[in-house]
VOLUMPA-295263 format. One record per residue (C-alpha): x, z, y; residue number from 0; residue in one letter. Coordinates in steps of 0.001 Angstrom, whole numbers, plus 500000, padded with zeros to 6 digits. Layout:
     east       up    north     i   aa
        X        Z        Y   NUM    A
...
***
This chain:
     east       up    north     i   aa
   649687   207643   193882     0    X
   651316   209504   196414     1    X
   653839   212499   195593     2    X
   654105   215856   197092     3    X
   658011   216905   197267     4    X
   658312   220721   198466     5    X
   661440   221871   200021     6    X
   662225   224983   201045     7    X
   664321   225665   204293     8    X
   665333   229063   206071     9    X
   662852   228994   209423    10    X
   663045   231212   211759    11    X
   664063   234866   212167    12    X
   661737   237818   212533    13    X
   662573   238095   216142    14    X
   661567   234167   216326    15    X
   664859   233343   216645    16    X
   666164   230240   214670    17    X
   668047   231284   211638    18    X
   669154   227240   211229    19    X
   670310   225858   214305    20    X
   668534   223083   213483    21    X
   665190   222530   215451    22    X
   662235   222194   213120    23    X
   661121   218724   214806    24    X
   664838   217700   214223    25    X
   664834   218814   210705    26    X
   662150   216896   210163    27    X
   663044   213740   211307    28    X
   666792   214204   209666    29    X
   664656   214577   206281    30    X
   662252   211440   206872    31    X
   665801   209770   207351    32    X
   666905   210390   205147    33    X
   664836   210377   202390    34    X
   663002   207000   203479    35    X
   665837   204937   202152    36    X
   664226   205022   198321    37    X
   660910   206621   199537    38    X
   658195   205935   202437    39    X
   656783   209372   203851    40    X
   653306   209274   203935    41    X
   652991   213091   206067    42    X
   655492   215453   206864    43    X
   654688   218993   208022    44    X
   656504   222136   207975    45    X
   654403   225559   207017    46    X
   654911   228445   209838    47    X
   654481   231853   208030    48    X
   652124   234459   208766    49    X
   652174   237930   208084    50    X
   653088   239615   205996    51    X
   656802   238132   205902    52    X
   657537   238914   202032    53    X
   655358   236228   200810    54    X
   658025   233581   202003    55    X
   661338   235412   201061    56    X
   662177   237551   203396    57    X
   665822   237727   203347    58    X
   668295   239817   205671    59    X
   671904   238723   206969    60    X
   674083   240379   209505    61    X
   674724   238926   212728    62    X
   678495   238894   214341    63    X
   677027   241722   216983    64    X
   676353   243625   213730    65    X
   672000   243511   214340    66    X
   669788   242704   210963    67    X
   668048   239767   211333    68    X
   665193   239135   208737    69    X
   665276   235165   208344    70    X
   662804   233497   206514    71    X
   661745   230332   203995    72    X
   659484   228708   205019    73    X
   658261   225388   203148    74    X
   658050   221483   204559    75    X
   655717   219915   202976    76    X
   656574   215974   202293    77    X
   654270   213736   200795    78    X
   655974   210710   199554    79    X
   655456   207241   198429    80    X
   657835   204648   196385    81    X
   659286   202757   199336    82    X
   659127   198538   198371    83    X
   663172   198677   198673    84    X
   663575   200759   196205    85    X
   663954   199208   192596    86    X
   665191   201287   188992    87    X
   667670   198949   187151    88    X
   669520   199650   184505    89    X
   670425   198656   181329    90    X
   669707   199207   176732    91    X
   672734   199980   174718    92    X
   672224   200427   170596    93    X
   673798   199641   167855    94    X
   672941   196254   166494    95    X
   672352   196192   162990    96    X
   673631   192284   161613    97    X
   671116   190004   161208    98    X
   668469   192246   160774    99    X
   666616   190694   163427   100    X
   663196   192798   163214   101    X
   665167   196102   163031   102    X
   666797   195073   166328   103    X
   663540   194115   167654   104    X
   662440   197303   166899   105    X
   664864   199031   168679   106    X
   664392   197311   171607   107    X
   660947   197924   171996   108    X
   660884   201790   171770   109    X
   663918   201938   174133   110    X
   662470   199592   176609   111    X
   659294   200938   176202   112    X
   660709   204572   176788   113    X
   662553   203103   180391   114    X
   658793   201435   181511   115    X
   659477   202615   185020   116    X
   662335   200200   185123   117    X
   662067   196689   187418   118    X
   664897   195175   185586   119    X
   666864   196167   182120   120    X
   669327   194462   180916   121    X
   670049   194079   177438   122    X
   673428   193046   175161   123    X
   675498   189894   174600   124    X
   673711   188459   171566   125    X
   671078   191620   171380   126    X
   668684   191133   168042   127    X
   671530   189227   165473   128    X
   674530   190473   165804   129    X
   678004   189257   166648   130    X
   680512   187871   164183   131    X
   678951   185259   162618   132    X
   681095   183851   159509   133    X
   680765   180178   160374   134    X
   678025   177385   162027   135    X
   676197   177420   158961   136    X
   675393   181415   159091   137    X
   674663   180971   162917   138    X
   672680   178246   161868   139    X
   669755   180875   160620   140    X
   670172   182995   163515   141    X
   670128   180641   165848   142    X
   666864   179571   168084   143    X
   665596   176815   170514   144    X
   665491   178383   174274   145    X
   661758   179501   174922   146    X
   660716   178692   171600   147    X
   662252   180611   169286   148    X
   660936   183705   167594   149    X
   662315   186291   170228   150    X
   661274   184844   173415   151    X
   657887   185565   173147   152    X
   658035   189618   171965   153    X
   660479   189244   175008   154    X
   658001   187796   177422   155    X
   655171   190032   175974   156    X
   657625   192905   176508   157    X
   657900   192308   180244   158    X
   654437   191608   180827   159    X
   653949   195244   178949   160    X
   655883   197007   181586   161    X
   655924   195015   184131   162    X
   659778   194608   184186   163    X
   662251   191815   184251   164    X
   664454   191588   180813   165    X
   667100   190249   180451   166    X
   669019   189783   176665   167    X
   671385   187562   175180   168    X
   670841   185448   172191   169    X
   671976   182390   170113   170    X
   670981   179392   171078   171    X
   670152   175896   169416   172    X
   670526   172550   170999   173    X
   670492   169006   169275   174    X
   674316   169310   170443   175    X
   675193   172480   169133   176    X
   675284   176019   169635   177    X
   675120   178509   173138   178    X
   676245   181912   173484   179    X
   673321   182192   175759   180    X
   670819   184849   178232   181    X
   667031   184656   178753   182    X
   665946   186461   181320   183    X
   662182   187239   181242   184    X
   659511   187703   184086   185    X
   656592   189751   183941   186    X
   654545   187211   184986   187    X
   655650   184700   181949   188    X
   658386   183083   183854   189    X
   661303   182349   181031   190    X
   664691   181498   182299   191    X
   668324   180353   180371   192    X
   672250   180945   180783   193    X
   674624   179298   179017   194    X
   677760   181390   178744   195    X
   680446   179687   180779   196    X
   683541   181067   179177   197    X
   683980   181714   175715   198    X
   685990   184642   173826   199    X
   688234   184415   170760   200    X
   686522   182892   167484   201    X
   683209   181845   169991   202    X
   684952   178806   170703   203    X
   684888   177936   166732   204    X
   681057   178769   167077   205    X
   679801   177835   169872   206    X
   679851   175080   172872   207    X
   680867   176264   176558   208    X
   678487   176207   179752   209    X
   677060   172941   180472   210    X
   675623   174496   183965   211    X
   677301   176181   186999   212    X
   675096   180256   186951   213    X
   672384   180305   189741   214    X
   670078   182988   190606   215    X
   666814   184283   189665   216    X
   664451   185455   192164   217    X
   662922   188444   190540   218    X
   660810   192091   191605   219    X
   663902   194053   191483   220    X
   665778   191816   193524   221    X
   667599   188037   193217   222    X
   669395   188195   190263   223    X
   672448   186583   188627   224    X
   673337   186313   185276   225    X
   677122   186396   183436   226    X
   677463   186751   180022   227    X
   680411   189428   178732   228    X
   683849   187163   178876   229    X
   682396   185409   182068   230    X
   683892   188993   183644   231    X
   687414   188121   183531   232    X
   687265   184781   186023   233    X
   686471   186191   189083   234    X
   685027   182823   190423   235    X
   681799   183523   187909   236    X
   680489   186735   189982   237    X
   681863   185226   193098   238    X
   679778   182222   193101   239    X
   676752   183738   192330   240    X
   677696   186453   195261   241    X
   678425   183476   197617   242    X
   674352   181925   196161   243    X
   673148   184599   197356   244    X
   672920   187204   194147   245    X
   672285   191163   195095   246    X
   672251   192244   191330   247    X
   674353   190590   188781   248    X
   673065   191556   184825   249    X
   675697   191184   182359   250    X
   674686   191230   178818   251    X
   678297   191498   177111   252    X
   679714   192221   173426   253    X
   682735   193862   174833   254    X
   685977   194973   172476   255    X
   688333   195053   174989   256    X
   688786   198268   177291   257    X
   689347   196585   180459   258    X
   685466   195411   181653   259    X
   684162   198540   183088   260    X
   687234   198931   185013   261    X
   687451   195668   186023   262    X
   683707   195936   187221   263    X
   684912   197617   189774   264    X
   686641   194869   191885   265    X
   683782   192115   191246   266    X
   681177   194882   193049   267    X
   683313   195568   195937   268    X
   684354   192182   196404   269    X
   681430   190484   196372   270    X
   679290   193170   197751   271    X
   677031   193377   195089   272    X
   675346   195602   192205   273    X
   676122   194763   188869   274    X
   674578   196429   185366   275    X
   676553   195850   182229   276    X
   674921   196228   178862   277    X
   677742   196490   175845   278    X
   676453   197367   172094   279    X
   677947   199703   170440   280    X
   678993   200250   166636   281    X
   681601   197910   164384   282    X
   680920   195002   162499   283    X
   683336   194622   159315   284    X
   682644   190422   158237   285    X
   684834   188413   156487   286    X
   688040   190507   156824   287    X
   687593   191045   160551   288    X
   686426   194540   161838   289    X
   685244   194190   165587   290    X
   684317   197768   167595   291    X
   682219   198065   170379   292    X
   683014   200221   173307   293    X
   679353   201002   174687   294    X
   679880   202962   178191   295    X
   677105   200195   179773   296    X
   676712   200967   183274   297    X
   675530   199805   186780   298    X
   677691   200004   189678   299    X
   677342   199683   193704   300    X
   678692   197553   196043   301    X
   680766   199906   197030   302    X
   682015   200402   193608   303    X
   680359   203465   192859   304    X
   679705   204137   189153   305    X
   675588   205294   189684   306    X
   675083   205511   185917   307    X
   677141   205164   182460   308    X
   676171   205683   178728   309    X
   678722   207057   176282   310    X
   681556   204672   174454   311    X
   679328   205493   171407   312    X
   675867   205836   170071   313    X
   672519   204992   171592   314    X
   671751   205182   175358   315    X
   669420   203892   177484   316    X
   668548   204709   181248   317    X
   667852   203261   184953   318    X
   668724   204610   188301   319    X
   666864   203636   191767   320    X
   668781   201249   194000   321    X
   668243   199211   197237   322    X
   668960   195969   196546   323    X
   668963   194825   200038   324    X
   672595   196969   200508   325    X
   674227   193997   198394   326    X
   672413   191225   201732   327    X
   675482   193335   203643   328    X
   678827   191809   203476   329    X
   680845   193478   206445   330    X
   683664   195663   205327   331    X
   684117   196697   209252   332    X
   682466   195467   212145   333    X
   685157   193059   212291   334    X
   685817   191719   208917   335    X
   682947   190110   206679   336    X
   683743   189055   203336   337    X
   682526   186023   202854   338    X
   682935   184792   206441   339    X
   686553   185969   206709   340    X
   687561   183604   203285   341    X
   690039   180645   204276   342    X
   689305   178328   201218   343    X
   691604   175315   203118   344    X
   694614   178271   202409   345    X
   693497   178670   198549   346    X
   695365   175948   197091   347    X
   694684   175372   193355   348    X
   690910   176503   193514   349    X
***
């Protein structure tokens, strides 16, 4: 349905005289400018006043010659539609409650369900079990076969609810072993798997690395490209999925250290992409070991630009609107392109 946006702009002076030396037609089209990025305008009209005057806030302002001039507000009249290029991402933060898979659940749903206007959420590092399992044998119960465990299909039914890509990290099962692993979930019952490439601290007692280089998913909100939390730190992870093509890159992550969000930073404006991270929050005290969270998920621009964060504590969700086709532009200037301007034969070692 189309959406009536009201703004109101000083006109013209009593005398006729403009009062912004902006011509109306001009106005206008600066508006439909710049607006249209995120929105398609349907109609755009500005409302000339009639008599009498006070109806549309009369207001009066001394010129330099010292004459009263009565300017006046008049309204423009925009009626808008969602433009296709625009796309809310974003990402659920909680605390996750250990093992109490249902409660987790739970949580997801209502926040999810709350952010329904969302194309693409992204959810933690290992979102409905918790973290810091013991040993194999306790991530043995936890643990579930990719697309056939008992949280891919809420998952899938979730998406399909809201029409919104999901992505969440989970524990996976394998006649091998274990993954620290992502499913991302399409509305239209498409279920797809990452295997986290590099593991952190006591994962590597738990669980087997990568078997598969990350690729990209081509989803509503944009193409997509999943890391998992520690993946962050090796700067080839984000720039190979950049360099495949990737506008948005989702990073469910269990982050303890303070350095991520920062970090974030470089792998957006390097790559010339969007990236959402989604950290938990709370601490988990197991076996003598006390891990804390430090929340403050957020999604960041190409340019670097921090478009939304959540708090290093407590329970936030949200989305913001974004163009994913700004990441398709890799020129720094008119001269320099980053991916074009790389001299791998100079790189030695990678």
């Amino acid at each position: 349905m189309n959406s009536l946006l009201i703004l109101t702009v000083c006109e013209k002076t009593r005398t006729g005289i403009p009062a912004v030396w902006i011509p109306s037609k001009l106005r206008e089209a600066l508006l439909t400018r710049s607006i249209s990025k995120l929105y398609s305008v349907v109609a755009i009209k500005t409302v000339q006043p009639t008599e009498p005057y006070p109806h549309y806030g009369l207001s009066r302002n001394r010129t330099a010659t010292g004459e009263f001039r009565y300017a006046l507000s008049c309204p423009i009249l925009i009626w808008l539609q969602r433009s296709d290029m625009q796309k809310n991402v974003g990402y659920i933060q909680y605390e996750v409650s250990f093992g109490d898979v249902q409660a987790n659940l739970n949580t997801v749903q209502e926040l999810v369900r709350y952010n329904a206007d969302a194309d693409l959420l992204v959810l933690p590092e290992l979102a409905l079990t918790g973290y810091d399992f013991v040993d194999k044998q306790e991530l043995s119960r936890y643990a579930e076969p990719f697309g056939k465990g008992p949280s891919s299909q809420p998952l899938l039914d979730l998406a399909a609810e809201i029409n919104c890509t999901l992505v969440m990290g989970y524990p996976e099962t394998t006649p091998d072993g274990f993954y620290n692993s992502a499913m991302t979930a399409l509305p239209d019952g498409q279920l797809f798997n990452y295997r986290k490439i590099h593991l952190f601290s006591r994962e590597t007692e738990l669980f087997l690395p990568g078997d598969a280089p990350p690729s990209i998913i081509e989803t509503s909100a944009g193409r997509v490209g999943i890391m998992i939390c520690f993946d962050w730190i090796f700067p080839e992870t984000a720039r190979s999925l950049a360099l495949q093509g990737a506008q948005i890159i989702a990073h469910p992550s269990n982050l303890v250290l303070d350095y991520c969000q920062q970090a974030m930073y470089c792998r957006c404006v390097e790559n010339g992409i969007f990236a959402i991270t989604a950290n938990r929050t709370g601490t988990e005290d197991r076996a003598g070991r006390s891990l804390t969270f430090t929340g403050a998920s957020q999604v960041m621009d190409p340019a670097g630009n921090q478009l939304l964060q959540a708090p290093a504590d407590g329970q936030h969700a949200g989305w913001v609107a974004i163009d994913p086709g700004e990441a398709d532009n890799k020129f720094i200037t008119p001269q320099n392109h980053r991916f074009e301007d790389r001299r791998p034969e100079l790189y030695p070692g990678l």
